[in-house]
C-alpha positions, 0 to 999 in steps of 0.5 A, a space after each residue: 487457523 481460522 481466517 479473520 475476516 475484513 470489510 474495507 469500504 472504499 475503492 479508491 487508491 488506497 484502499 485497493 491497495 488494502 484490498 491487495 494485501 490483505 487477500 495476498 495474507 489469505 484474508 476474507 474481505 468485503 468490499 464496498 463502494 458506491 461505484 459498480 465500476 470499482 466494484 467489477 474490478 476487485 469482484 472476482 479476487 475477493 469473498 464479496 463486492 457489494 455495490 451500497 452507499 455506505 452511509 445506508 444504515 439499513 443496507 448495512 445491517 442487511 448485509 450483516 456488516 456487523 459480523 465482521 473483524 474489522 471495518 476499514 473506512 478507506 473512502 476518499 476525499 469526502 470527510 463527511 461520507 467518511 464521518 457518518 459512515 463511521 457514526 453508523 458502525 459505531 451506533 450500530 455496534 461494530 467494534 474495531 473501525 479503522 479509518 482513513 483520515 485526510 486532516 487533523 479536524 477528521 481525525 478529531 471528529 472520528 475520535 470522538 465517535 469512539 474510534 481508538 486513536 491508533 485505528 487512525 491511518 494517516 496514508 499520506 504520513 505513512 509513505 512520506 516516512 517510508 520515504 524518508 527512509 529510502 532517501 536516507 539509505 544511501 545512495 539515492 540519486 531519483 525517485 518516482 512514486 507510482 502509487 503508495 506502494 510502489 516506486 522507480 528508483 535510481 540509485 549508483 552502484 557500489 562495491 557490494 555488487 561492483 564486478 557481480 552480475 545478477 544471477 550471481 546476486 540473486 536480487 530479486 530472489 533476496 529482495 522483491 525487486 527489479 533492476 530494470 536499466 542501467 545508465 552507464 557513460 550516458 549510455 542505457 543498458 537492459 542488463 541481462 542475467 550475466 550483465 557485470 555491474 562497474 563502478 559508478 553504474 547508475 541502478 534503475 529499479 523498480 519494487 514495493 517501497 519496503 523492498 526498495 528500502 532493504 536493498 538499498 540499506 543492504 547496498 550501502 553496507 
């Protein structure tokens, strides 16, 4: 199967989260940011890191950013860096540009300049939904975000583990995530392998927030 290929402009939280995924699914990816600190961080775990203002038009014909898949704008809280970087792939015949966009008046101007409306990312919206979710499925006593991907979570026991411990569960083979304390009579216990988990066992775990959302789902069934 030939790879696609990607050039995510941006380096900041969300678009190294991007850049993460993207080469956990074997994907080709450019990176592009400003900053040659940003750079150096993700160099060696993609195809390329290019240190050039995005808003270089001929920079980026040089670099032939045209051939790509896809274009991911992912820088941060400049709008207009955002906007006219988007206006240069678009005149310059790049044709799937995704952008991510920090208002409804970025959205509309993105819009404008050709960028299909389902292109939008809305990172803000997407974790508050999966969020949503989470807290929904039962159970949840706290909740700590650490990035858009990644949470701590607390959440009690019920009767689906009740007397199990956690080589008998195999939670984190099933789900991707790590129980990593109990809190029980006001006490705080490092389970083990063999720990047995009684009721009223308040979970402290910690995972990718879809990962979160499965067990704790599973939990409440």
């Amino acid at each position: 199967m030939i790879k696609k290929n990607f050039a995510v402009i941006g380096v900041g939280r969300f678009g190294l989260a991007l850049i993460e995924e993207l080469v956990d699914l074997e994907a080709d990816v450019l990176v592009i940011d400003k900053n040659y600190e940003k750079i150096e961080k993700v160099a060696k775990m993609v195809t390329n890191a290019i240190c050039l203002d995005s808003t270089d038009v001929e920079a980026l014909k040089e670099i032939g950013i045209t051939s790509y898949d896809t274009v991911i704008v992912a820088t941060g809280i400049n709008v207009d860096n955002s906007i006219l970087t988007t206006l240069i792939l678009k005149d310059i015949g790049v044709k799937n540009v995704y952008v991510k966009v920090q208002s409804e008046y970025h959205a509309r101007v993105v819009e404008k300049l050709g960028v299909d409306q389902d292109h939008l990312i809305w990172p803000e919206q997407a974790m508050g939904k999966r969020l949503a979710k989470i807290l929904v499925s039962g159970n949840l006593l706290e909740y700590l975000e650490l990035d858009q991907q990644y949470s701590f979570v607390s959440t009690i026991s019920t009767k689906k583990i009740i007397g199990k411990h956690l080589l008998e569960l195999e939670i984190r083979t099933r789900f991707g995530v790590n129980i990593v304390a109990i809190r029980r009579d006001e006490k705080i216990i490092i389970p083990n392998s063999t720990t047995p988990f009684e009721p009223d066992d308040e979970i402290i775990l910690v995972g990718h927030n879809d990962n979160i959302l499965k067990f704790t789902s599973w939990l409440k069934k």
